[in-house]
C-alpha positions in Angstrom: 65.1 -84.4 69.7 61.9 -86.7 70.5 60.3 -84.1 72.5 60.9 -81.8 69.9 58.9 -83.6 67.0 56.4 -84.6 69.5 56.1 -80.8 70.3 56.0 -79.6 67.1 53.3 -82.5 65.9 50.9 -81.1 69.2 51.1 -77.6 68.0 50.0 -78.9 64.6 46.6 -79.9 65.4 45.6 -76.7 66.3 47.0 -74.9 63.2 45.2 -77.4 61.2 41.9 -76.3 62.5 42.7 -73.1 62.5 43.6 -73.5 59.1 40.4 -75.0 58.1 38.3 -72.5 60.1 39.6 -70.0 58.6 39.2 -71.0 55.0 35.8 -72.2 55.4 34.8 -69.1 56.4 36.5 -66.6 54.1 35.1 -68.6 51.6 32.1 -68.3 52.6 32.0 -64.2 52.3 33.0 -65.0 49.0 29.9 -62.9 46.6 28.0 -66.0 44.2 26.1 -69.1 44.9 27.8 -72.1 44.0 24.1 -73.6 43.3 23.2 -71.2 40.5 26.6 -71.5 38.6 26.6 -75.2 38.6 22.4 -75.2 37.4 23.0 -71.9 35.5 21.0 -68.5 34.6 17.9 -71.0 33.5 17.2 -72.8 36.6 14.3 -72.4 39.0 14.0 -71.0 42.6 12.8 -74.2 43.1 15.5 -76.5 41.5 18.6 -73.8 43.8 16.6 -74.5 46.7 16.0 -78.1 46.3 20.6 -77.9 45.1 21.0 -75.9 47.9 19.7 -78.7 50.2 21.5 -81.3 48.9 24.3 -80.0 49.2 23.8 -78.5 52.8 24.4 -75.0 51.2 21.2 -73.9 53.5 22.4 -74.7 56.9 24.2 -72.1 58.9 28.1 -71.9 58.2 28.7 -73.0 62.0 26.5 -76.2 61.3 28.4 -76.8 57.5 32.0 -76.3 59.0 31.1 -78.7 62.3 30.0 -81.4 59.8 33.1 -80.6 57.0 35.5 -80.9 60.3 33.8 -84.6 61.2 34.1 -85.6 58.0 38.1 -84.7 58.1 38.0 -87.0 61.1 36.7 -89.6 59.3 39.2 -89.2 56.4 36.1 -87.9 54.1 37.4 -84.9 52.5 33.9 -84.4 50.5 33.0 -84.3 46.7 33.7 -81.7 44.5 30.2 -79.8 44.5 30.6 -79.7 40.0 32.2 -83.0 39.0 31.1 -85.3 42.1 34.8 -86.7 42.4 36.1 -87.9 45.9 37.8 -84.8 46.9 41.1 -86.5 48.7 41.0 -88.7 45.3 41.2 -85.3 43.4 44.7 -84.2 45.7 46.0 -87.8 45.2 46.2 -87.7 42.0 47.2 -84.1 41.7 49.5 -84.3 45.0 52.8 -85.9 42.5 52.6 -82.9 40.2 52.7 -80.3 42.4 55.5 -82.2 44.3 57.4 -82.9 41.5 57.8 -79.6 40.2 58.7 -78.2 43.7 61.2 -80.5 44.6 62.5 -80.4 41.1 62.3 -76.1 41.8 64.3 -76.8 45.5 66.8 -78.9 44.0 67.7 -76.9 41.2 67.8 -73.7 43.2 69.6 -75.3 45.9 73.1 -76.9 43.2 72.7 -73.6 41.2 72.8 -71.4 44.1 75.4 -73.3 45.9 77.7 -73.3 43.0 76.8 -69.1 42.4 77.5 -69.0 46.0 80.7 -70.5 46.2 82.0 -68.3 43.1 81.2 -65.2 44.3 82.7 -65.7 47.7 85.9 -67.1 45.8 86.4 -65.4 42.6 86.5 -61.8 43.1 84.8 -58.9 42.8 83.2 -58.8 39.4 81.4 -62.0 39.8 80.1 -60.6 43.4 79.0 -58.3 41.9 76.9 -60.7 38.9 75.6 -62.3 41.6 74.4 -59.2 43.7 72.8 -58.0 40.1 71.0 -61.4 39.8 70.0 -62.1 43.3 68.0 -58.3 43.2 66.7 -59.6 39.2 65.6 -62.7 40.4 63.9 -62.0 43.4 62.0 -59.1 41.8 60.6 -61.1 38.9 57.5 -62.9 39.1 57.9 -66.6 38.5 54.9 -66.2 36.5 56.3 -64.1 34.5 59.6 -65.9 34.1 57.6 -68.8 32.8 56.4 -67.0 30.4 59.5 -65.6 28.9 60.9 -69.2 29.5 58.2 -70.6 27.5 58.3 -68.3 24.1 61.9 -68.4 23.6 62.4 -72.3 24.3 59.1 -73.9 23.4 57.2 -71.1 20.7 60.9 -69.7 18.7 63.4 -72.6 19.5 60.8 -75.6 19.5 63.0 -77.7 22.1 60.6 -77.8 24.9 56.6 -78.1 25.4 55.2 -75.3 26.1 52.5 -76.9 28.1 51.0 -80.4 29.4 52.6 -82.7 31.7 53.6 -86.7 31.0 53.2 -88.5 34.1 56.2 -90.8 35.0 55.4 -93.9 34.5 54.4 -93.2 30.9 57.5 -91.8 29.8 60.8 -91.1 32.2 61.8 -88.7 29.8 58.5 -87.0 28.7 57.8 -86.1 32.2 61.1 -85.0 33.0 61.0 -82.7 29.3 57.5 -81.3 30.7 59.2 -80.0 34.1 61.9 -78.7 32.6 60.0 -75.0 32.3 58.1 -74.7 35.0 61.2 -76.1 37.3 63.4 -73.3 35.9 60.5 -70.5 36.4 59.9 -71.8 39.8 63.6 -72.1 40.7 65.0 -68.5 40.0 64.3 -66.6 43.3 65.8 -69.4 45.0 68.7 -69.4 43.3 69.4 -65.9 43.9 68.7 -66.6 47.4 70.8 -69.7 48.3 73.7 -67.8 46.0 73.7 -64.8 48.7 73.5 -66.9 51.5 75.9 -69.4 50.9 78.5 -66.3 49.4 78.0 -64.6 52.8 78.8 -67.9 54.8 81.5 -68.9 53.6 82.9 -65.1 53.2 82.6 -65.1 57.2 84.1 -68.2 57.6 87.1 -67.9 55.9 88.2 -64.8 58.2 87.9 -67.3 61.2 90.6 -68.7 63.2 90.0 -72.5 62.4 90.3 -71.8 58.3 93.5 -69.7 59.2 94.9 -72.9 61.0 94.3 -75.2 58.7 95.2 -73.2 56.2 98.9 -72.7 57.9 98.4 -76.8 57.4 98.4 -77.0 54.5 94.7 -78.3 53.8 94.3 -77.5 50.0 91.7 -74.4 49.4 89.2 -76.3 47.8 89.0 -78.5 50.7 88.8 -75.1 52.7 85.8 -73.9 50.9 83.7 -77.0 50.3 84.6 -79.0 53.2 84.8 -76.2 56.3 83.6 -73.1 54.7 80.5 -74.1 53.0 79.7 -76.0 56.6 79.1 -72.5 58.2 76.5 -71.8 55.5 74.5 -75.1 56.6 72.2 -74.2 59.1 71.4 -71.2 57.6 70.7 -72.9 53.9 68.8 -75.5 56.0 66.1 -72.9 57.5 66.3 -71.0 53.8 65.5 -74.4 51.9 62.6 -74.7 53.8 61.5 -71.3 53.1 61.9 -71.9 49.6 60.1 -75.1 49.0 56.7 -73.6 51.3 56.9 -70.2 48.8 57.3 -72.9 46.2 53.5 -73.9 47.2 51.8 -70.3 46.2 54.4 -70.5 43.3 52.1 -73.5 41.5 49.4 -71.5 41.8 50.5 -69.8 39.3 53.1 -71.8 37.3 50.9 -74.5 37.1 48.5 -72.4 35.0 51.1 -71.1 32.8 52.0 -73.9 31.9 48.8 -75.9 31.9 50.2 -78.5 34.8 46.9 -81.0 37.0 48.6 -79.9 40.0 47.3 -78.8 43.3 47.7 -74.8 41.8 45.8 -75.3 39.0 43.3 -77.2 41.2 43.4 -73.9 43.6 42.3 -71.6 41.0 39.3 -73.6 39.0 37.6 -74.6 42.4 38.0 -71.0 43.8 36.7 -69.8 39.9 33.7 -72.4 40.6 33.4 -71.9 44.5 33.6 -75.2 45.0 33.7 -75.2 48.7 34.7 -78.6 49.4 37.6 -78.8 46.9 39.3 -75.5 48.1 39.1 -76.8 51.8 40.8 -79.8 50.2 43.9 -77.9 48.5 44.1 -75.3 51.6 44.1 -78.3 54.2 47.2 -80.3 51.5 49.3 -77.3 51.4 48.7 -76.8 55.2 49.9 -80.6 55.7 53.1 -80.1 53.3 54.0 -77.0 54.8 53.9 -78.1 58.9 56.0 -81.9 57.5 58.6 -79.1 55.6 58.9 -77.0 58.8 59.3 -80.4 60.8 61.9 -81.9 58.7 63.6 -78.8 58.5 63.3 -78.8 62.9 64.8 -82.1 62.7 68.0 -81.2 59.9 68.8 -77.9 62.2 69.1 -80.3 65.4 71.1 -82.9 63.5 73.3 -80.0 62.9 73.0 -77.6 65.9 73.6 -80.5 69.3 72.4 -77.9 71.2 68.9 -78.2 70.0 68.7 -81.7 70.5 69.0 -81.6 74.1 65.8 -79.7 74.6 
């Protein structure tokens, strides 16, 4: 098991530069000069080139990247190129919100689809059939779009919810848990209708297999069947699909974030790339790079607690 987080920590490295290579460069085909929109339509030649320098904007991309990467080293992520913040400052403070609302999103996705699961593999037909219906519905809609619906009918006609802003923990427990509620539930839907079908199709399988049938002939109550033994067939699978869920969960903000008008890492994503500020998108493209290789560790590590084989290689 050792060898295989050291392993997967080594082949992190170079996805991280990759990462960042790759970003930096895309962004730099990007049409626009970051100098003129932060001095506007007014300014001089003069005044861009004398912006341009400052900022390094006139060195060759080869030369900018090599000196971005050194920083990184160094743990200096840059400043923002328009408000002059520290930009690993900026992602701390943004970092919780985005985290919040995508664990919150995992969670939720991962009780509701359990329970959907176990009731459709249990109940019969007809609710097989619900579930079938609503894991093609909610894997089809945009969670964008979900948010939106979400947000007429239970903030605009019902008044029971915001409809935007966030409250951040320690200034009200139950503010900030109120201002999740939306964006958790327009987040979570596609996983729901995920972990339902994967969980129903477990334990389905399962309770055709020989050990069910035996202990079944024991006299091991059904419910203890299905959530004790049955349900354990769907875990390595719902391990690897968790994972899945929580790094779509990431591009999810993106957008969810701006719906509902959350500081989080995908709002962040949006304004910088609107702005082309360079160093801030390298920021938010190098923290989503980092969440998503700890997820796909931690996920490594749950599928060799539960699979001995892996552990021995």
């Amino acid at each position: 098991m050792l060898r295989l987080i050291a392993r997967r920590v080594l082949l992190s490295i170079p996805l991280l530069v990759a990462v960042t290579a790759i970003t930096f460069f895309l962004q730099s085909l990007i049409p626009g000069d970051p100098a003129r929109s932060l001095l506007g339509g007014s300014a001089t030649q003069e005044q861009l080139d004398a912006l341009r320098q400052t900022l390094h904007l006139d060195q060759p991309v080869l030369i900018q990247y090599r000196d971005y990467l050194a920083g990184v080293l160094h743990g200096d992520l840059g400043r923002s190129i328009f408000t002059g913040e520290d930009v690993g400052q900026t992602l701390a403070n943004r970092l919780p919100v985005s985290l919040s609302l995508i664990i919150g999103g995992t969670v939720v996705a991962l009780l509701i689809g359990i329970l959907l699961g176990v009731l459709s593999a249990t109940r019969g037909r007809a609710v097989a059939r619900f579930v079938d219906v609503f894991s093609l519905v909610g894997g089809a809609l945009p969670n964008f779009w979900v948010g939106l619906i979400l947000a007429s009918f239970f903030a605009v006609t019902l008044l029971l919810l915001p409809a935007t802003g966030y409250v951040p923990f320690e200034f009200s427990p139950s503010l900030w848990a109120s201002s999740l509620i939306l964006p958790v539930a327009a987040l979570s839907l596609s996983g729901i209708a995920t972990i339902a079908k994967v969980v129903r199709d477990g334990i389905s399988t399962a309770m055709t297999q020989d050990f069910i049938r035996t202990l079944r002939a024991a006299g091991v109550p059904r419910r203890v069947l299905i959530w004790r033994h049955a349900l354990r067939n769907s875990a390595v699978s719902l391990v690897t699909v968790v994972g899945v869920i929580f790094v779509a969960s990431l591009s999810g903000t993106i957008l969810v974030e701006n719906v509902f008008v959350l500081p989080g890492l995908g709002s962040l994503a949006v304004t910088a790339t609107s702005r082309q500020d360079i160093p801030v998108i390298q920021g938010v493209a190098l923290a989503f790079t980092i969440v998503t290789i700890v997820v796909n560790l931690l996920v490594d590590v749950s599928y060799g607690l539960l699979n001995p084989k892996v552990r021995t290689r």
